[in-house]
ZADO-1210 file (C-alpha; in nm, 4 decimals, padded with zeros to 6 digits):
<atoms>
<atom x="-01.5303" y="-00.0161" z="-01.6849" code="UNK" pos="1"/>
<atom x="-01.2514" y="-00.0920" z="-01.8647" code="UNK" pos="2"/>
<atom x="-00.9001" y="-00.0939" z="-01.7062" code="UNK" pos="3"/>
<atom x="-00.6073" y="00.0247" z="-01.9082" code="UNK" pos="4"/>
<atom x="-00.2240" y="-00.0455" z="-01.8397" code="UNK" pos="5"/>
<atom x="-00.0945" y="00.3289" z="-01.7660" code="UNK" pos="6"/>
<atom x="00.2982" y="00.4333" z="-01.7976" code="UNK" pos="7"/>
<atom x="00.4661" y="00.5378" z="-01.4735" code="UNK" pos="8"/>
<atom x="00.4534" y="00.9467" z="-01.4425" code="UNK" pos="9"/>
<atom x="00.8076" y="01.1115" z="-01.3416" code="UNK" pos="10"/>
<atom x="01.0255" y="00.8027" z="-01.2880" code="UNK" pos="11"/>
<atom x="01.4000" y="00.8716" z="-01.3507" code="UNK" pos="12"/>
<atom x="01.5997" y="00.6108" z="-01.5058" code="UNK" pos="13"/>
<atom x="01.8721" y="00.4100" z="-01.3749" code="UNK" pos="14"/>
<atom x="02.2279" y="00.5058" z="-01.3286" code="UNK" pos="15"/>
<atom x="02.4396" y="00.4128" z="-01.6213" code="UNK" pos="16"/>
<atom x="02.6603" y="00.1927" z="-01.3513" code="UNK" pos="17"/>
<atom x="02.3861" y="-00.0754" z="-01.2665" code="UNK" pos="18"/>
<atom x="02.5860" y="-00.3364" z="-01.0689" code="UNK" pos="19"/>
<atom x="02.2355" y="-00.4836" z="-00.9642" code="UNK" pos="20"/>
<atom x="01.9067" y="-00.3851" z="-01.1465" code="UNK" pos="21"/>
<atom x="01.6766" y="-00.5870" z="-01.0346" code="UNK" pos="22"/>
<atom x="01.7559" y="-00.3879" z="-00.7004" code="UNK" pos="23"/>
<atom x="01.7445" y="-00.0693" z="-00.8386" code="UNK" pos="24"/>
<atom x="01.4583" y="-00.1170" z="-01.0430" code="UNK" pos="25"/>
<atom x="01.2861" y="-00.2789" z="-00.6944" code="UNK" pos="26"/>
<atom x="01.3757" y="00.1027" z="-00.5484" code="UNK" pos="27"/>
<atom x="01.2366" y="00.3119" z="-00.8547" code="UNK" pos="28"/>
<atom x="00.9637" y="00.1154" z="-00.8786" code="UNK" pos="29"/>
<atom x="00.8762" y="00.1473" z="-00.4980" code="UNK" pos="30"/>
<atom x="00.9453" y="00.5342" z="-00.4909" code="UNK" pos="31"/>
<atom x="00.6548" y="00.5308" z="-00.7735" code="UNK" pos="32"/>
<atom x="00.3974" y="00.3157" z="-00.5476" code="UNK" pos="33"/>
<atom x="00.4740" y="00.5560" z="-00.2551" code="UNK" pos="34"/>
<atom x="00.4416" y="00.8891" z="-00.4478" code="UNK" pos="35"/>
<atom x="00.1036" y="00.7752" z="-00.5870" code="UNK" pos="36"/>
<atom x="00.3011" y="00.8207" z="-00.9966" code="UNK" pos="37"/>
<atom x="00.1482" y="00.4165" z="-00.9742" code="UNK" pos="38"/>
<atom x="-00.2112" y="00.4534" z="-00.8887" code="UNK" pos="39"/>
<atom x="-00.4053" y="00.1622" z="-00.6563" code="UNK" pos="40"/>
<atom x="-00.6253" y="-00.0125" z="-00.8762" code="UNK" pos="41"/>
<atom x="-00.4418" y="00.0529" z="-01.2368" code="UNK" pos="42"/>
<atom x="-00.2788" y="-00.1813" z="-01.4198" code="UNK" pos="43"/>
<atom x="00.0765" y="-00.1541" z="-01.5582" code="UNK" pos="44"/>
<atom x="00.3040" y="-00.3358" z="-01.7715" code="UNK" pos="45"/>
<atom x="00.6081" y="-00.4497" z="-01.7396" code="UNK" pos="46"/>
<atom x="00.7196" y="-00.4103" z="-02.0614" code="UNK" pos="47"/>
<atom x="00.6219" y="-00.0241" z="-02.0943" code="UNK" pos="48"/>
<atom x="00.8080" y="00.0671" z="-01.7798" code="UNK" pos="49"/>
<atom x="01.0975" y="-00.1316" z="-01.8853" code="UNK" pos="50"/>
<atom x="01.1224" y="00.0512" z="-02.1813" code="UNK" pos="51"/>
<atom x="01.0520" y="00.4176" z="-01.9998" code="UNK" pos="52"/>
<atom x="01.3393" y="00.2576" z="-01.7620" code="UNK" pos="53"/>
<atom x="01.5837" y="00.2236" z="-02.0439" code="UNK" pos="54"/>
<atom x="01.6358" y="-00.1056" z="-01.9631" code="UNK" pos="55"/>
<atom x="01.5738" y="-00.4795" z="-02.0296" code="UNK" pos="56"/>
<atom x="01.2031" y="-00.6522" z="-01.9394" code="UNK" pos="57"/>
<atom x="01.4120" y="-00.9090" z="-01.7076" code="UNK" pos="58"/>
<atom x="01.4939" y="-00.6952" z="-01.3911" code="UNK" pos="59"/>
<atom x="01.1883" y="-00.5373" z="-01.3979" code="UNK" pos="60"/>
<atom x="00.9825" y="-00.8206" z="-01.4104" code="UNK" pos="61"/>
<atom x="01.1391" y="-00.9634" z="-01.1414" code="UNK" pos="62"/>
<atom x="01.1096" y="-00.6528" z="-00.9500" code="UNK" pos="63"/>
<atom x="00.7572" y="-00.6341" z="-01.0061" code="UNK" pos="64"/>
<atom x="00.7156" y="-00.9716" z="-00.9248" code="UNK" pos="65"/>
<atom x="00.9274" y="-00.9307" z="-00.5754" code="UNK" pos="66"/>
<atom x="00.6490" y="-00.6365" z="-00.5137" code="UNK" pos="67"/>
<atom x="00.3767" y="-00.8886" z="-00.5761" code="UNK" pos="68"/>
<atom x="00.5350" y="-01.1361" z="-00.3094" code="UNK" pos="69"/>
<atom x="00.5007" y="-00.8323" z="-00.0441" code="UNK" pos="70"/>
<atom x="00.1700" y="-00.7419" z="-00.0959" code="UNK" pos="71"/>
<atom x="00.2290" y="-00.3940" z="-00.3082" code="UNK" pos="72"/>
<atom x="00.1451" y="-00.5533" z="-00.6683" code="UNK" pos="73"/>
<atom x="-00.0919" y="-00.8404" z="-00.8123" code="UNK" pos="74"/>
<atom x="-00.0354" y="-01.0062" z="-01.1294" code="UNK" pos="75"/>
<atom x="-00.2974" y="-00.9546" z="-01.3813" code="UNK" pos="76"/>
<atom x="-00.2488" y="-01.2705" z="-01.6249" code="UNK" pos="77"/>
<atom x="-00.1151" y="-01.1853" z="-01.9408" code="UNK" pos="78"/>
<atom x="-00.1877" y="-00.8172" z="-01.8876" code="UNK" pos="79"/>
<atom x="00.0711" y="-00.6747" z="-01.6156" code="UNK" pos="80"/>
<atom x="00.0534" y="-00.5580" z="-01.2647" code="UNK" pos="81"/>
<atom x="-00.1958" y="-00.4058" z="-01.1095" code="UNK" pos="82"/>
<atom x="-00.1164" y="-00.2380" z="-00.7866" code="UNK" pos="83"/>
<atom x="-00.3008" y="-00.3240" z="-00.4935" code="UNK" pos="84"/>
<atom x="-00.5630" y="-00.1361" z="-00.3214" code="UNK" pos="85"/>
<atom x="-00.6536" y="-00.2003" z="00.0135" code="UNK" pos="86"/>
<atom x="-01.0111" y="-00.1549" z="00.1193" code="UNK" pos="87"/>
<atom x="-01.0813" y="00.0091" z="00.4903" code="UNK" pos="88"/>
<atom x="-01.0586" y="-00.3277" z="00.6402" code="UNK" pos="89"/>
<atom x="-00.7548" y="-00.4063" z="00.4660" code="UNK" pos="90"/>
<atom x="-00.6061" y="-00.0744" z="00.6451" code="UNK" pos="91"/>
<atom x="-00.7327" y="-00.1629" z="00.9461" code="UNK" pos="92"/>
<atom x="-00.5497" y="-00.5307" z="00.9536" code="UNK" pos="93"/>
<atom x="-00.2230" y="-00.3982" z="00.8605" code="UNK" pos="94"/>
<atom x="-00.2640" y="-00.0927" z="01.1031" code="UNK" pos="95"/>
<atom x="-00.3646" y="-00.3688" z="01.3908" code="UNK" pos="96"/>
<atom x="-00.0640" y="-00.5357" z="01.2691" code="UNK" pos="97"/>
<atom x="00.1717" y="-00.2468" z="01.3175" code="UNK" pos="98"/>
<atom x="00.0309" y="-00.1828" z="01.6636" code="UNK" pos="99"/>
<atom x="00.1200" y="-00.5549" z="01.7312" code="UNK" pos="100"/>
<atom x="00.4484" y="-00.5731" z="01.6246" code="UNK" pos="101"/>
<atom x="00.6117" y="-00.1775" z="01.5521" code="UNK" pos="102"/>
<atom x="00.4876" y="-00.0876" z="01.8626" code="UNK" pos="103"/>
<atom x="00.6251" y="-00.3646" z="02.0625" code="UNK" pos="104"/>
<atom x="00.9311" y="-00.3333" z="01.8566" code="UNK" pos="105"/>
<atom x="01.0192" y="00.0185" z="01.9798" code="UNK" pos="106"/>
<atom x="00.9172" y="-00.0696" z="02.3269" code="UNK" pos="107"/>
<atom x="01.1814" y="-00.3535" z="02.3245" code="UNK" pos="108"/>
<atom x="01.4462" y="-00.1109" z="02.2450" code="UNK" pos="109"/>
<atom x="01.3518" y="00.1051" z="02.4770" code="UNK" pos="110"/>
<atom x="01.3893" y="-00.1733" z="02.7485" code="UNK" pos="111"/>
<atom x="01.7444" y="-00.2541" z="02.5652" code="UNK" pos="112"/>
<atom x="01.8747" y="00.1072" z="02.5751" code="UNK" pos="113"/>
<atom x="02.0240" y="00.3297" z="02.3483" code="UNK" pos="114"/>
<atom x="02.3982" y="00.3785" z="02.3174" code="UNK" pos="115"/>
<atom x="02.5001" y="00.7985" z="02.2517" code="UNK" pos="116"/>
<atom x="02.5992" y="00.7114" z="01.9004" code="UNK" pos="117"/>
<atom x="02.2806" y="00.5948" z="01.7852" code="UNK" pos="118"/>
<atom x="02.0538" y="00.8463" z="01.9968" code="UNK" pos="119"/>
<atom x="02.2726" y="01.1358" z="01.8367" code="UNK" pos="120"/>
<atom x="02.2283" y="00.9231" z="01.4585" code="UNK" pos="121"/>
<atom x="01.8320" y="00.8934" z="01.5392" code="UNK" pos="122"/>
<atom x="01.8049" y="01.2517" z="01.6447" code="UNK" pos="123"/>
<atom x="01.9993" y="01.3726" z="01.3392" code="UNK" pos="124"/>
<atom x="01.6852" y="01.2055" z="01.1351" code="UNK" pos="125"/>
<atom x="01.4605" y="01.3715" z="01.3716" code="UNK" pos="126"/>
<atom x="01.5734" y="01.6791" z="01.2466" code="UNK" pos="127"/>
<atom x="01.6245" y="01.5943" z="00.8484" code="UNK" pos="128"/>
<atom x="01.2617" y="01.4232" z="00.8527" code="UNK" pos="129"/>
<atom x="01.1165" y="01.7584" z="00.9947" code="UNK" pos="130"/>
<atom x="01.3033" y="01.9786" z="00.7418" code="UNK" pos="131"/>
<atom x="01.1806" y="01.7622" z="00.4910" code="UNK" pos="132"/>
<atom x="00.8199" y="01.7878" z="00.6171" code="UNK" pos="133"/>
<atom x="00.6996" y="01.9805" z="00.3195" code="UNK" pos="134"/>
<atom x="00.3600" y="01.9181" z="00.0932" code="UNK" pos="135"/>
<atom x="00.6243" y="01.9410" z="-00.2331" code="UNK" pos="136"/>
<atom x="00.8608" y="01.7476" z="-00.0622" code="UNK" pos="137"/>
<atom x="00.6652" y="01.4056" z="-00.0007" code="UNK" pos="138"/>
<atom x="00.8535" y="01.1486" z="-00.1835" code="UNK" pos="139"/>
<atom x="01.1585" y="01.2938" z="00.0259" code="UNK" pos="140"/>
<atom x="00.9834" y="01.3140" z="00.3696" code="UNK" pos="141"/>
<atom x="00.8474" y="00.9465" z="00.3281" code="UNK" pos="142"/>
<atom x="01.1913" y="00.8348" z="00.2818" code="UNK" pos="143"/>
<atom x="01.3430" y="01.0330" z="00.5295" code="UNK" pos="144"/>
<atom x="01.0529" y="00.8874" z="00.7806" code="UNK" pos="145"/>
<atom x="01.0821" y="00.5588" z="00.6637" code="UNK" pos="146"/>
<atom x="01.4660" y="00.5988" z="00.7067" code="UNK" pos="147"/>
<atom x="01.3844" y="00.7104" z="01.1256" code="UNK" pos="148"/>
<atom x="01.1379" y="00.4619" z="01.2484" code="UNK" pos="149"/>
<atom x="01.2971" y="00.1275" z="01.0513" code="UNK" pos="150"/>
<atom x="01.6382" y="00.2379" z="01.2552" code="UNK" pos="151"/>
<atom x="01.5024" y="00.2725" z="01.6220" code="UNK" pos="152"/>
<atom x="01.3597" y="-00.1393" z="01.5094" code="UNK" pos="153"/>
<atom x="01.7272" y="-00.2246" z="01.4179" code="UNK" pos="154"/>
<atom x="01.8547" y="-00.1400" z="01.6953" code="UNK" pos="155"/>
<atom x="01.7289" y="-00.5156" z="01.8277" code="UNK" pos="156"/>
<atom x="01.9372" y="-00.6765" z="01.5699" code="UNK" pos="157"/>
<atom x="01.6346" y="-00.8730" z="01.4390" code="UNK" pos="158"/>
<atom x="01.6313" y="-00.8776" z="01.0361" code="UNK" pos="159"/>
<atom x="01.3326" y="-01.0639" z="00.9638" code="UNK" pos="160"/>
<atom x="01.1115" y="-00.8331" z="01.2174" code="UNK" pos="161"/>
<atom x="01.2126" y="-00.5279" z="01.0949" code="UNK" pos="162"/>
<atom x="01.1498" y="-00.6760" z="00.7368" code="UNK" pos="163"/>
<atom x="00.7476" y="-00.7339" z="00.8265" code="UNK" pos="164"/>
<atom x="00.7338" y="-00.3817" z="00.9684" code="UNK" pos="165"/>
<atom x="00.9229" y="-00.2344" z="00.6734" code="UNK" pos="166"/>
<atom x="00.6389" y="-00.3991" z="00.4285" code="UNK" pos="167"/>
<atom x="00.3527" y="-00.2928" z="00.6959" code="UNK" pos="168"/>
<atom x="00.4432" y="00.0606" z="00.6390" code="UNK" pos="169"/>
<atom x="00.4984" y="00.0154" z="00.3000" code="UNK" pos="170"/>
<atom x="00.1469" y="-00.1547" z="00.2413" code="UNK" pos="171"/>
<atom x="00.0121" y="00.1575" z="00.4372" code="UNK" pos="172"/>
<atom x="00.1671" y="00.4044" z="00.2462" code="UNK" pos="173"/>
<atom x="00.0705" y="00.2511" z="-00.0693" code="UNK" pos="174"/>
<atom x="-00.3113" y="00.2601" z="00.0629" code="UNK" pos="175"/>
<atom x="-00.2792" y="00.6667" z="00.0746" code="UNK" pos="176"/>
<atom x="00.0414" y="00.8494" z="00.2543" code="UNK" pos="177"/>
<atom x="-00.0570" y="01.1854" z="00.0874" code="UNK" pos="178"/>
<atom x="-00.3704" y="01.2415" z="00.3522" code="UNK" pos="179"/>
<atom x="-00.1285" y="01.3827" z="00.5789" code="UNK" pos="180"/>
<atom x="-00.0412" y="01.7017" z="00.3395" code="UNK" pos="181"/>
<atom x="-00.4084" y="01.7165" z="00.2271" code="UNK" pos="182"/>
<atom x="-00.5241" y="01.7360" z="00.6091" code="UNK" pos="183"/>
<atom x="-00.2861" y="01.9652" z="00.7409" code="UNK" pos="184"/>
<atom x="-00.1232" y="01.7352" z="00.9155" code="UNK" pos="185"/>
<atom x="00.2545" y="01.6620" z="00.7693" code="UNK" pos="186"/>
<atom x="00.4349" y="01.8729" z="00.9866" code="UNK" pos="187"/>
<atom x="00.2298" y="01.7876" z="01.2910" code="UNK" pos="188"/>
<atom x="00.3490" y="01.4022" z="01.2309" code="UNK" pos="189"/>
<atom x="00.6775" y="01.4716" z="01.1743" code="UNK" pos="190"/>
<atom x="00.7296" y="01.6457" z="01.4988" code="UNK" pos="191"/>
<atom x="00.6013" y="01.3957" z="01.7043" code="UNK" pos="192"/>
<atom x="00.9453" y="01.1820" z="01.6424" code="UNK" pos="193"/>
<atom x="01.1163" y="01.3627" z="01.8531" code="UNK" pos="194"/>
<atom x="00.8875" y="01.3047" z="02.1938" code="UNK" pos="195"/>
<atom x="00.9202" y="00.9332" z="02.0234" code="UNK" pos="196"/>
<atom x="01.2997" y="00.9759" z="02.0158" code="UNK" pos="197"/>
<atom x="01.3046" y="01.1351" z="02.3721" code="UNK" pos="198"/>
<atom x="01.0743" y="00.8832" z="02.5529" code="UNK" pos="199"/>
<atom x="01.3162" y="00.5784" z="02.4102" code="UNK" pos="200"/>
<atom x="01.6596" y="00.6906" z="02.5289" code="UNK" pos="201"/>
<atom x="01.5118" y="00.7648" z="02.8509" code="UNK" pos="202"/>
<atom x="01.4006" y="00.3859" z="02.8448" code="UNK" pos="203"/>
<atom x="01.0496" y="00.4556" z="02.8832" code="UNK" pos="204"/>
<atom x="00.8779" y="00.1713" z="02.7748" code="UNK" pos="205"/>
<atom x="00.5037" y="00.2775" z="02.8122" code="UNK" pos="206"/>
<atom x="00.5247" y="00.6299" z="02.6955" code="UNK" pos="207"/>
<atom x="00.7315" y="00.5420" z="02.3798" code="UNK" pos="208"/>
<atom x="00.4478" y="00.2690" z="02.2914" code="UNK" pos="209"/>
<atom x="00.1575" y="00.4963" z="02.4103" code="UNK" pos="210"/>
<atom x="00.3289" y="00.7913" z="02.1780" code="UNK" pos="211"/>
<atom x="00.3822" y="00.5305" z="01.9209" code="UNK" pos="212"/>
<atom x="00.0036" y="00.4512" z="01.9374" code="UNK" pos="213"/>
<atom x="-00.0881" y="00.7857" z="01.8663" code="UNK" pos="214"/>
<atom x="00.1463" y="00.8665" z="01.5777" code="UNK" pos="215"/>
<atom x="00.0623" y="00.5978" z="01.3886" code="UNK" pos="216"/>
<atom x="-00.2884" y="00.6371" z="01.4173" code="UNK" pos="217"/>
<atom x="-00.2599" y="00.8552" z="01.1012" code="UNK" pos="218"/>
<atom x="-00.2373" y="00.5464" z="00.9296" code="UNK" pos="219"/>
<atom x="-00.6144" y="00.4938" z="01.0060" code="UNK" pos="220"/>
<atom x="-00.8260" y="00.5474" z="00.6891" code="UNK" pos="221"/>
</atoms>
């Protein structure tokens, strides 16, 4: 079968101020991988979304290329990017992964402690992330989740470890967020961060891991 380079569905373009696009066009590009508008196994070109962009091939190549260095995208020579798509056993590394480090993560912190300022911050995105729990809302809610569990991992202060678990979840999502709406299920998962939030600023190591566990289990093809 035949693959054909397809242009990016519903992408907005960039701000007229565009102090960095290579940036920006990293962030529109990713919002397209993790609303499925860029498809796992399709090819696209640079060129073509460049142009839908409204903006020069050079900072969306590199963008695309950036992608490529994190897993999301492979170059196809002389044809584009093609974005990945991970088989079952592909999930299943990256979830093992996640359980390895994410999970550990947040059980660190919990060890650490929580200072009032950032339990009242994280429980603020508790309740944004559950608003935003919606089946027409996903783009939003996957931020807004992304947004929750990346800050309880800052909280140690280690930049390259919350990098690795930022393109873990990414690489996930990529592989098929949308289950979650399709099964039911979106609301359920976004109401099981605040249990998560609870269990870690009562420094409860093993319940915030063994809560952890469970919740990103959905990841699981």
């Amino acid at each position: 079968m035949t693959e054909q380079r397809n242009p990016v569905v519903g992408i907005s373009g960039l701000a007229e101020s565009r102090p960095t696009l290579k940036d920006e066009a990293v962030s529109i590009v990713r919002r397209a991988l993790m609303s499925g508008d860029m498809q796992p196994g399709k090819i696209y070109s640079a060129n073509a979304l460049a142009s839908q962009l409204g903006v020069s091939n050079s900072p969306v190549r590199e963008a695309m290329m950036a992608l490529s260095e994190k897993g999301l995208l492979e170059v196809v020579r002389n044809r584009g990017f093609r974005v990945v798509e991970l088989s079952p056993d592909d999930q299943r590394e990256v979830y093992d992964l996640r359980m390895l480090i994410e999970v550990t993560a947040v059980g660190r912190v919990a060890d650490q402690g929580v200072s009032t300022e950032d339990g009242q911050r994280l429980a603020t995105m508790v309740d944004t992330t559950l608003a935003a729990a919606r089946p027409d809302n996903m783009i939003d809610y996957l931020e807004r989740d992304q947004e929750f569990h990346l800050s309880m991992v800052q909280l140690l202060g280690n930049t390259r470890m919350t990098k690795i678990i930022e393109n873990l979840r990414d690489q996930s999502r990529v592989s098929g967020s949308y289950h979650l709406a399709e099964r039911g299920l979106l609301v359920a998962s976004a109401a099981e961060h605040g249990p998560i939030l609870a269990a870690l600023l009562s420094g409860n190591r093993n319940l915030v891991e063994s809560l952890m566990t469970e919740h990103l289990s959905y990841s699981l093809p």
